[in-house]
N, C-alpha and C positions, 0 to 999 in steps of 0.2 A: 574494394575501394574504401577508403577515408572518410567517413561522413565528420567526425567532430575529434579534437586532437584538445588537450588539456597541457600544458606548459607552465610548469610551475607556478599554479595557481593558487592561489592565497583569498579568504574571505573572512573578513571583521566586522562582529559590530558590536557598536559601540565601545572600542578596544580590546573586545573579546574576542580572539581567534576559533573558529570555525575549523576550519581545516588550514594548512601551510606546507606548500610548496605540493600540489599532489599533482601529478603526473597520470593521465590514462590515454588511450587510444579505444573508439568505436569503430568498427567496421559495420560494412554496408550486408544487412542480413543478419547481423548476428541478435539471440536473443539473453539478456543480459542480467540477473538478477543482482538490485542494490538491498544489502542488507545493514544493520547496524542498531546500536540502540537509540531508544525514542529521544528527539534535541540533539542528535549527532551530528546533522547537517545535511542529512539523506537528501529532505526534500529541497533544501537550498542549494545544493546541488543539480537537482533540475533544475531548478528555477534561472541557473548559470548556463546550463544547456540551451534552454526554451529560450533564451534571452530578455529573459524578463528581469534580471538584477545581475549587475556588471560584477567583477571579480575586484577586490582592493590591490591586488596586483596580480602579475603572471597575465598569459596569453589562452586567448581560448580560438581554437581554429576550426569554424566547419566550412562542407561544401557549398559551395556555389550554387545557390537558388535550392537550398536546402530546406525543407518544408516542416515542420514540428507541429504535433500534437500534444499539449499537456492537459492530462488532467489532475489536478490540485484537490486536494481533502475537500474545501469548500465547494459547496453547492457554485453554480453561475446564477447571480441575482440578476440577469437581461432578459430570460426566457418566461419569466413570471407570467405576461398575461397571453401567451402563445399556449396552445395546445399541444398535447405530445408530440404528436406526426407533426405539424409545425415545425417546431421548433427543432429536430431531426432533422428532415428533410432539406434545411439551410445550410446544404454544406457551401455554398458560396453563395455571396450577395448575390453575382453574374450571374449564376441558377436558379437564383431565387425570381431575376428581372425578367431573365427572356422568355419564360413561356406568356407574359404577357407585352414583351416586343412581338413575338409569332403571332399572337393576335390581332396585336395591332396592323401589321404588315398586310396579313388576311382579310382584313377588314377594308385597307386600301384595296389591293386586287380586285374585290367586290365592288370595286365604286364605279360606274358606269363612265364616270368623268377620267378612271385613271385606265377604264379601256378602251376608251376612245385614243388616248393616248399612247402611242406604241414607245416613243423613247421613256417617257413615264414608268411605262406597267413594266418594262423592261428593267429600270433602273430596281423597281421597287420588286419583283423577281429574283434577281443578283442580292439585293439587301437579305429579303428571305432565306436564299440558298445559304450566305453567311452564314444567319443566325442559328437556322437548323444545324448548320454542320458541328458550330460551336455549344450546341447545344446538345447535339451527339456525342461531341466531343469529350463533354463533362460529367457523361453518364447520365444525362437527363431523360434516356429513354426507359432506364434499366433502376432511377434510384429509389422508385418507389417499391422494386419488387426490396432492392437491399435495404430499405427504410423497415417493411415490412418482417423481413428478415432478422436482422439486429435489434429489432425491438423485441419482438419474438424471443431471443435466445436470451434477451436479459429480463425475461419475464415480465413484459410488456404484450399481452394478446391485443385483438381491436378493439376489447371494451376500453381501453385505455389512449386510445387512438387522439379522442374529443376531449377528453380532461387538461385543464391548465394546468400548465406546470404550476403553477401560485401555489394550489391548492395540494400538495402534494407535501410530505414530509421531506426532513435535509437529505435524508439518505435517496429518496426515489429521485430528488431532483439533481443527485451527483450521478445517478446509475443515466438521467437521461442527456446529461454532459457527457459519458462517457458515449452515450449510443452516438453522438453528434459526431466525439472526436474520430471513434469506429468507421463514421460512413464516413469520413474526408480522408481518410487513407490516408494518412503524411508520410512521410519519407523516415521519420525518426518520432516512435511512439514511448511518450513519456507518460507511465500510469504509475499513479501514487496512489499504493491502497485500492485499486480496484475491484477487491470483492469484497469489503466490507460489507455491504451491503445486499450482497448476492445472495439469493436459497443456493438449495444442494446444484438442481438444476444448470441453472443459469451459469453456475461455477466451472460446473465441466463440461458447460459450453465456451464459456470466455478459453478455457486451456485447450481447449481446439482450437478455438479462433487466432491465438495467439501463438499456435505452433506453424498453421498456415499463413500467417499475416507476411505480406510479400515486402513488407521494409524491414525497421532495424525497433528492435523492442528491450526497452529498459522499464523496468517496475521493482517497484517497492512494496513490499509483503510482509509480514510475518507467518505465512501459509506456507507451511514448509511442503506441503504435496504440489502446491501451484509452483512453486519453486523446483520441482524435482521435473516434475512434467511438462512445465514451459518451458525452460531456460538449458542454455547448456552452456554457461558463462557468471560466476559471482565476482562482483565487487564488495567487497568488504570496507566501509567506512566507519574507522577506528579509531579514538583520541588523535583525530585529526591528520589521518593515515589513512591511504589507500593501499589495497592487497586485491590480487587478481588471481583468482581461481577457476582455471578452466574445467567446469563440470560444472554439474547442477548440484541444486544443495545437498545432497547425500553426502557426493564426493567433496564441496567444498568443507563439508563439516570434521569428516574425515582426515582429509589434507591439514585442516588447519589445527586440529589435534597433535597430528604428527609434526608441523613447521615449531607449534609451540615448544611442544619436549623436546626438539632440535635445538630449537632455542634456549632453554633452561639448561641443556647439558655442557650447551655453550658457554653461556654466563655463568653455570659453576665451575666450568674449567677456567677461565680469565678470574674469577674469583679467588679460587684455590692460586693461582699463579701470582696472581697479587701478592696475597699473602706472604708466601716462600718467598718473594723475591724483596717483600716489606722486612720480614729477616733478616734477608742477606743483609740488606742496608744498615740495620741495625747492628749488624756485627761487624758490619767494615766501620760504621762509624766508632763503636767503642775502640776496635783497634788502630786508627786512625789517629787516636790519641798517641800511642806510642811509637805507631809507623808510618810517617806520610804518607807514602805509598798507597795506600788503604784510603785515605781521603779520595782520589782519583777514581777509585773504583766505587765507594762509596757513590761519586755525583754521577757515576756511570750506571751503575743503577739502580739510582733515582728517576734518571732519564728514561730509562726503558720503562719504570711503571706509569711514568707519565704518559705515555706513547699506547700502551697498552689500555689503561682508562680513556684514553680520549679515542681507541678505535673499539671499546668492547662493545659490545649489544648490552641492550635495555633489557633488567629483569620484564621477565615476561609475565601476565597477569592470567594464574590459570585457572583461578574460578572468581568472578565476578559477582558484587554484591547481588543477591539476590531480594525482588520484593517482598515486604514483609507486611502481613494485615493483621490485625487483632480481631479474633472472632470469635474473643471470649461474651459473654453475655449473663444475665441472670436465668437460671432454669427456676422451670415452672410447671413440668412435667415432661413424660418422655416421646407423645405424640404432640407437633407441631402444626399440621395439617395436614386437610382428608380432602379429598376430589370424587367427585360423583355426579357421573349425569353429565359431564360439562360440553358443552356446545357455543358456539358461536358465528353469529350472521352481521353482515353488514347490509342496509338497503338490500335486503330479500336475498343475498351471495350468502349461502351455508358456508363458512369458513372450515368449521371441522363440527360431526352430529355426536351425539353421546354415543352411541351404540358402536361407533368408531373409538372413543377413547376408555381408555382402562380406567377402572376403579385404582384411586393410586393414594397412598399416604406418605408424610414427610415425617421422620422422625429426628432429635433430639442427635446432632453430631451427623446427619446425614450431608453427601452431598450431588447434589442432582442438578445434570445437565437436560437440558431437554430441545432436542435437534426438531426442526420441522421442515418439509418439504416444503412449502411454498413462503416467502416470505409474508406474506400479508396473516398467515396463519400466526408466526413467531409474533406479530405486532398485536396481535388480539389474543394470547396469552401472555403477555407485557402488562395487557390494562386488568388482568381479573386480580391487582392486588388492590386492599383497602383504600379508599375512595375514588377509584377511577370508574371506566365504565365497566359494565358487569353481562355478561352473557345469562344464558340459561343455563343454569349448571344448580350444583349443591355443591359451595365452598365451606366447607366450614374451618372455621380457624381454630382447632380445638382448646387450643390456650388462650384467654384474653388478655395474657399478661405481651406475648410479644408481639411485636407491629413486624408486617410485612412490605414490600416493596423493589419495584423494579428497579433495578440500577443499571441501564446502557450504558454504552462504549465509552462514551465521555463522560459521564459519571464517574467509574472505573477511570478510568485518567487522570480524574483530576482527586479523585481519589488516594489514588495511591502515587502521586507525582511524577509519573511518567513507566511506561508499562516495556519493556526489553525482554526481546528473544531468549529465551534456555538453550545456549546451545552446549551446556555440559548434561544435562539430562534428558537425550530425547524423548517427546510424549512415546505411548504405545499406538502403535496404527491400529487406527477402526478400519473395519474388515468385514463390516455387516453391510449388505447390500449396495448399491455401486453409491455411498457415499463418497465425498470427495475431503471428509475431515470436518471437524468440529471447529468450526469458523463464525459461524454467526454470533450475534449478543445470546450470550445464555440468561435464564432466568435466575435473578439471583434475589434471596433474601438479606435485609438487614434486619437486626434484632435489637429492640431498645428497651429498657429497662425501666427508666423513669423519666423523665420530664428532662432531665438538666444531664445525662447520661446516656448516650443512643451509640449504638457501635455499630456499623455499615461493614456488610458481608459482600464481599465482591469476589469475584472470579477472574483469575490471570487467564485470558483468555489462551490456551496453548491448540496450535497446529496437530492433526492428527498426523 
């Protein structure tokens, strides 16, 4: 079945074309992967799904009492002074109201005055039976076991239960929008970016969650395993061009290798045709001078290379600028820093103890990623750069000439002006214990030299 139909659809802003004239079809159950580079229109594209921003022209058509879940880069700023299970747990107002209608109803029954009263307790009997049903109805008996549940699988246990979302970082408070939109089950699930913020764990739980999810699922990734393992359907949004590739990313990367050099062989054939036939004209025209005749065939063709430019294919673009950082620096010796003993606690929780972590040094041109299993681990090796907070450990910075520093997700963004998929050189697959790819923020150094000269070492984050 049809859930949303796209009809030469068109979005502008500010005169700036978005995408023009794109065409797709959803189906009911399918799971979809949007790909493209970062500013291309991915998420405004949902956002034309979700119906949260109208299209400048063309037709957007979905089903009838069709239900959408998005979740959006940004954090939800409404759940601030609610607690986690709280604010979960609300997957509808009407859910949220009636277990304290059932009370109240309970509470009449009990009243001596409304059993003396038989049309009364009766009326107010019927009301209850409603309410319960509707209350059965909505999962209200079962939501706490799947609140429990999906909080759980996004690395949410019950000490996390009672904490305000307020107090929580941007990343945790999108993982607990996402566990919201998880428990309302919509009919058509729109996830942008949803494991940024995920550990190993959590990650290939979402890609279970998302291969049994019983509606229709589109997400936006640069995780090319979450892409292989969820989806078996890519959209490709491309200088304002949609392309549909039935497979998951392997196959769409594959495919669209092959459509490109189809393409190219094509455009140099119309190319080379060109040409020869820009000759011909050239030579009926000189002789055209002495033979009319030649003139006729001359404008004859002319016409055909007109005819043929205006039907050729667009040169195709087969390797795409790539980011470029500068991560030259002043040296200052060959070891950069030494790690020893390191540990760290939050409010009496041992994050990670020393006798668990290796003795490890950074050298001069090295480069280190460093994966951790639980998220809250990766966040408290983030802060042991100079001047943040500091663990138990023995850091030493064996050079005092370079400065170190964490650079997250958007840092790196805003960094290097917008961060785009490699899909001409795939990463190497990690293959070490049931990781699910090197996805998380890595730890990255920047290196400064002097006062009025600092150069920022970032990491293109790539997919295993």
């Amino acid at each position: 079945m049809l859930l949303a139909n796209f009809s030469k659809v068109s979005k502008d802003f500010g005169g700036n074309s978005v995408f023009r004239d794109i065409d797709l079809e959803i189906m009911e159950g399918e799971r979809i992967g949007l790909v493209g580079e970062n500013g291309g229109g991915k998420s405004t594209l949902f956002k034309l799904l979700a119906g949260k921003e109208d299209p400048t022209s063309g037709v957007i058509s979905r089903r009838r009492n069709l239900t959408t879940g998005y979740l959006f880069q940004e954090a939800d700023p409404d759940q601030s002074s609610k607690t986690i299970f709280e604010a979960v747990s609300e997957v509808t107002q009407e859910l949220v109201d009636l277990p304290g209608i059932l009370g109240e109803l309970e509470a009449r029954m009990a009243d001596p005055a409304v059993a003396a009263d038989p049309d009364e307790l009766t009326r107010v009997l019927q009301e209850y039976g409603r309410a319960q049903e509707r209350f059965e109805a909505l999962g209200g008996y079962t939501n706490e076991h799947k609140v429990e549940a999906v909080l759980h699988g996004l690395g949410f246990g019950p000490a996390w239960y009672d904490v305000e979302v307020g107090s929580l970082s941007g990343g945790e408070k999108k993982l607990v929008n996402l566990a919201r939109i998880l428990i309302r089950m919509p009919d058509l699930l729109l996830l942008d970016e949803p494991d940024n913020h995920l550990d190993l764990e959590a990650k290939a739980w979402l890609e279970q969650y998302i291969q049994s999810y019983p509606g229709t699922v589109l997400i936006i990734s640069h995780d090319r395993q979450l892409l292989d393992r969820a989806v078996k359907k890519i959209f490709e949004l491309e200088d304002g061009r949609i392309s549909s590739y039935a497979g998951n990313y392997s196959y769409y990367f594959e495919e669209r290798r092959r459509r490109l050099q189809k393409q190219y062989e094509l455009y140099t054939l119309q190319q080379d045709e060109i040409k020869r036939l820009e000759g011909v004209w050239r030579q009926y025209q000189g002789w055209s001078k002495v033979n009319d005749k030649f003139a006729t065939k001359a404008e004859d063709t002319l016409k055909r290379i007109e005819r043929i430019k205006k039907d050729a294919v667009n040169k195709p673009i087969l390797m795409r600028d790539k980011i470029k950082v500068n991560l030259d620096a002043d040296r200052s010796g060959k070891k950069v820093l030494e790690i020893q003993g390191l540990s760290k606690a939050y409010d009496g929780r041992v994050l990670f103890r020393a006798k668990h972590v290796a003795h490890g040094k950074v050298e001069a041109d090295d480069a280190v990623a460093c994966i951790f299993r639980h998220r809250q681990q990766r966040r408290a090796a983030d802060e042991f750069a100079p001047g943040q907070r500091r663990g138990h450990a023995r850091l030493v910075l064996v050079n005092r000439r370079p400065a170190a520093r964490a650079v997250g997700q958007r840092d790196v963004e805003r960094l290097v002006g917008r961060v785009a998929h490699d899909e001409q050189q795939p990463a190497q697959q990690l293959r070490s214990e049931p990781a699910v790819g090197i996805r998380d923020r890595v730890f990255a150094a920047a290196a400064q030299g002097s006062q009025d000269r600092s150069v920022a070492a970032a990491v293109h984050r790539r997919a295993a």
